[in-house]
C-alpha angles and dihedrals in degrees: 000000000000093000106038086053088055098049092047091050086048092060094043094054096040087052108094084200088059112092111178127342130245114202110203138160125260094220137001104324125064083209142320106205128231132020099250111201084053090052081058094049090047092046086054108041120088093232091048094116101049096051093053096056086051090059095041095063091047088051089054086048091057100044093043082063095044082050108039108019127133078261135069124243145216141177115218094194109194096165148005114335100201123174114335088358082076092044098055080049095055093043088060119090092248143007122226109177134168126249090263095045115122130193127206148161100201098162096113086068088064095046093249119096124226103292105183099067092291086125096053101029096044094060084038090064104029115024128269096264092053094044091057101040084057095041099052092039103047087199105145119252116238120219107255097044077048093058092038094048081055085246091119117036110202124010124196126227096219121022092226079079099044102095096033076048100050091038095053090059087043094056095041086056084053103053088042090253098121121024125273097239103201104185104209087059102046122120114166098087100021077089119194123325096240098070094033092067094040080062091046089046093045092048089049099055088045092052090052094073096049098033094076096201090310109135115217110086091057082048083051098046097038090050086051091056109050090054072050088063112020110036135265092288101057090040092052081055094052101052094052089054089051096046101051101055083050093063093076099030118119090252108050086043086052096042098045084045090058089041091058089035092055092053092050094056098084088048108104124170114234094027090088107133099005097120112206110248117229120283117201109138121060132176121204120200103202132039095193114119098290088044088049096050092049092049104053087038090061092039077052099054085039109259125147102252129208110192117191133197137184088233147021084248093045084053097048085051093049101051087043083057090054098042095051089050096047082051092043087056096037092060095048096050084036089227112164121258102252086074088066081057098042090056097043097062093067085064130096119191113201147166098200138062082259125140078015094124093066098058121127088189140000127208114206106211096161121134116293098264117128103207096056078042098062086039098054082049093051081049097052090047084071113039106038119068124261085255098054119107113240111209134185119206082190101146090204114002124114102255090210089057094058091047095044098105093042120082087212098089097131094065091042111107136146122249099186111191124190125227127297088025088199086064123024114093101215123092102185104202111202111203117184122206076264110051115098123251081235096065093040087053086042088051091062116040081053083053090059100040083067100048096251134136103249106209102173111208137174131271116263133115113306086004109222104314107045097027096057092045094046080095094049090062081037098054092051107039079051083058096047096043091051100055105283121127109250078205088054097039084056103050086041089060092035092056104025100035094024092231115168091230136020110245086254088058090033078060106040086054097054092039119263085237082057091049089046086053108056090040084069091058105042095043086056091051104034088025096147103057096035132118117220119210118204094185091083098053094056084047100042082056087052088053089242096142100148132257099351086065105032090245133068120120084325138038111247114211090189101310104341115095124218128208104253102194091154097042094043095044100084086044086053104036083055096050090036084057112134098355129104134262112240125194109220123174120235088263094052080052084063098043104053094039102050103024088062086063091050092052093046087049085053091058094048085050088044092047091041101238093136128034100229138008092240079079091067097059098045087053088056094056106041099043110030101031092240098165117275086217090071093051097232144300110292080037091058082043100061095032080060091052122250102235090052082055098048093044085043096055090035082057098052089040090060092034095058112031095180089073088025091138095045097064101037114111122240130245089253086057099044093047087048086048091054099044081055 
């Protein structure tokens, strides 16, 4: 594309008959940016950084010429204009972009930084503040906040007028009649230095919270200031020796990793040419807290919506749920009220199988029981019409056995949501040997209507999600009960792994009854290699179950959790009863917490319930909040080095017989060990 771009520049300016340029896009995109997968060779070759600095350069090169060439130039920007699409854009004399035009840098999501001026340009157009805001961010820029910001400079109300538009102002530049914009050198909205550093210091300190040691927001903002300070030319400098060194850092490898494993995900052999058929009219069963979150999510994305309820109180309650969540959300995005109004309407509260018949799709969110599970679906069989997707939200029951005493097994499928479902980006669909390509297809194209990350998995007890991180809760329940701090366990994963909550706060938000629960169900099918607390049982009897009662391993003042020693010590000197006390390092911490759930991934790869073992880690990500900068967990794992987590896992099986068999690592990971 870079070169292309260039020679065509070079016979445009080198046409007498040619009077200014306008750069637009052959299809829907303006631009996207960068070719990924070669982002990833590159991140992973040892010359890597060399060559991008060689390309780099060329890519100034080039922008220097669409800037300041003997022609003017214009971007006619008909779609999205992503990456160094925006910053071709932004190298161009003006911008003229449609109404649904959108603008982003979104480089920092991949661990790299713009490398092509955005980072000079960008603060040149819009004001530091802003540029940074975007940068760091790598939220895209609609049009209209674009053309307000002074990024765009011109929008059209309808794209039939985009390029008359865009060539009109060319054409003006180039008989003197408009003003020839060149970015870099741009100093009406830069501002002083003086508060443009105080946004760059103040982002910074921001970043650092989130940045967990990675390195390439500092590389962003310190590129930024010293354009700040010592004009376009030596920032641009800077941000090409910055960039290049990123390519290859853990971060940007792990990252760019995530961003090709999440477009995989919808990708399922067998599914090519099976279109997904609409889906308008949905019926939820539940309005608990699950039910709630799918609901408002759906009246959000514009479906018609059926929510059912055992009784005329369930149902108030449930409403009540939705409609606290669509304000909640509301007065985030400050969205007026008569949005609240406007979504409402596509809902439908009852009591009763009515309207049932309609329905595209239903989503079972009832209590974790199998038996009134098999009967709602029976149920289901009879109300709701041959064509009608059956789901299950079940988070760890066998999806076969709750659609055994049906003859619809073919439409049954499980939708498993994650909590909040508002929120939450994963969308686990189950599919049994039973369940139809077509409602796989149908799944997920549902899934992405909704915004989720589809990741489709096979049908056995806890499904992806939930069954590879059982040993995570173990692991750590085997440490505590055995004379390690839970306070300690969680800082140790918060500041070492980089997890967003220890496992204790991970469990006080689900409900320690919850985690007791499933416990239950994944110790009678897994039974063997399981690990069986006693500690949440005695917690569960003093109705500390966490933050829905104020009380669970911490003290919640509203959401904030405090460490609770003297208030936990008579709970862990009862489950510590009659086992020893052992000493670990914070690294052992690490170890026999996470490698567990390495070990129980490999068996999921080794029994086919996902496609590929980047699903994994985009299920670990998505669902359980692992952090995207390492990639995932099968990704940390192999940047650990498999062998070191095989021999790691062999050790603590032999070190500790009582959990022997949960530690031991399986045959897949011993067979990946050896390959390394």
């Amino acid at each position: 594309m870079k070169a292309a771009i260039a020679e065509a520049m070079k016979k445009a300016n080198a046409d007498p008959a040619v009077k200014a340029i306008v750069f637009t896009g052959a299809g829907k995109f303006f631009m996207a940016g960068a070719d990924i997968p070669n982002l990833r060779k590159l991140a992973s070759a040892s010359t890597g950084a060399d060559v991008m600095r060689k390309g780099l350069q060329e890519g100034h090169d080039l922008m220097d010429v669409v800037e300041s060439g003997p022609k003017p130039t214009v971007a006619a920007v008909n779609g999205p204009a992503l990456g160094g699409g925006l910053e071709l854009a932004m190298a161009c004399n003006a911008r003229v972009g449609t109404k649904t035009s959108i603008y982003g840098l979104p480089e920092l999501k991949l661990g790299i930084i713009p490398g092509m001026g955005g980072t000079q340009r960008l603060p040149r157009l819009i004001g530091v503040a802003g540029a940074v805001k975007a940068m760091l961010s790598g939220k895209p820029m609609p049009a209209k906040l674009a053309a307000k910001a002074g990024l765009v400079d011109q929008l059209v109300k309808k794209s039939k007028d985009l390029l008359p538009t865009a060539c009109k102002v060319a054409l003006a530049m180039a008989a003197g009649q408009l003003p020839r914009r060149k970015a870099l050198e741009e100093k009406s909205r830069i501002g002083s230095k003086a508060r443009g550093e105080e946004a760059i210091e103040l982002a910074r300190v921001k970043s650092k919270r989130k940045a967990k040691g990675t390195p390439h927001a500092a590389a962003c903002l310190d590129a930024i200031k010293v354009g700040l300070f010592e004009g376009g030319r030596k920032g641009l400098d800077a941000e090409m020796d910055a960039f290049a060194p990123l390519i290859s850092s853990p971060s940007a490898k792990s990252l760019i990793h995530m961003f090709l494993a999440t477009r995989q995900c919808p990708k399922v052999p067998g599914l090519e040419g099976i279109k997904p058929r609409k889906i308008q009219t949905v019926a939820v069963l539940g309005g608990g807290t699950m039910g709630a979150g799918i609901v408002a999510l759906m009246l959000f994305k514009g479906y018609n919506v059926i929510l059912k309820e055992i009784n005329e109180k369930a149902l108030y309650v449930g409403v009540e749920r939705v409609t606290n969540i669509i304000s909640a959300v509301l007065k985030r995005r400050k969205l007026p009220s008569i949005a609240m109004e406007m979504g409402m309407r596509n809902l439908t509260p009852t009591t009763t199988y009515e309207g049932f018949d309609k329905c595209d799709l239903v989503v079972e969110a009832i209590v974790e029981n199998i038996g009134i599970k098999q009967k709602v679906f029976a149920d289901l069989e009879k109300v709701c019409k041959p064509s009608c997707i059956l789901a299950t939200n079940t988070s760890t029951i066998d999806i076969d056995i709750i659609g055994e005493k049906t003859n619809a097994r073919d439409r049954i499928v499980g939708l498993h949501f994650f909590s909040p479902a508002h929120v939450m980006p994963l969308l686990e669909i189950i599919r049994t040997t039973s369940t139809s390509k077509q409602v796989v297809a149908d799944s997920i194209g549902y899934a992405k209507r909704l915004g989720k990350t589809p990741v489709t998995v096979g049908n056995c007890v806890g499904f992806t999600a939930n069954r590879i991180f059982f040993p995570y809760g173990q692991a750590a329940a085997f440490l505590v009960e055995n004379g390690v701090c839970p306070y300690r366990i969680d800082r140790v994963l918060k500041s070492l792994v980089h997890m967003p909550m220890g496992v204790h706060e991970m469990v006080d938000l689900s409900g320690v009854d919850i985690g007791v629960h499933t416990t239950g169900i994944i110790a009678k099918a897994y039974g063997d290699r399981c690990y069986i607390p006693t500690m949440g049982r005695y917690l569960m009897e003093a109705k500390r179950l966490g933050q829905k009662t104020g009380v669970g391993y911490y003290v919640y003042q509203g959401r904030r959790g405090v460490p609770d020693a003297k208030g936990l010590a008579p709970f862990l000197q009862k489950a510590r009863q009659g086992k020893p006390t052992i000493k670990v390092t914070d690294q052992e911490i690490v170890e026999m917490v996470m490698y567990p759930v390495v070990n129980e991934s490999c068996r999921v790869l080794a029994e086919g319930h996902v496609i590929r073992d980047s699903d994994i880690d985009v299920v670990s990500i998505t669902g359980y909040g692992f952090p995207a900068h390492k990639g995932g967990i099968m990704f940390w794992a192999k940047a650990q080095g498999i062998d070191k987590v095989c021999q790691r896992l062999a050790h603590y099986s032999k070190t500790y017989p009582s959990v022997s068999k949960f530690f031991a690592p399986c045959d897949y990971l011993q067979n990946l060990a050896r390959k390394a």
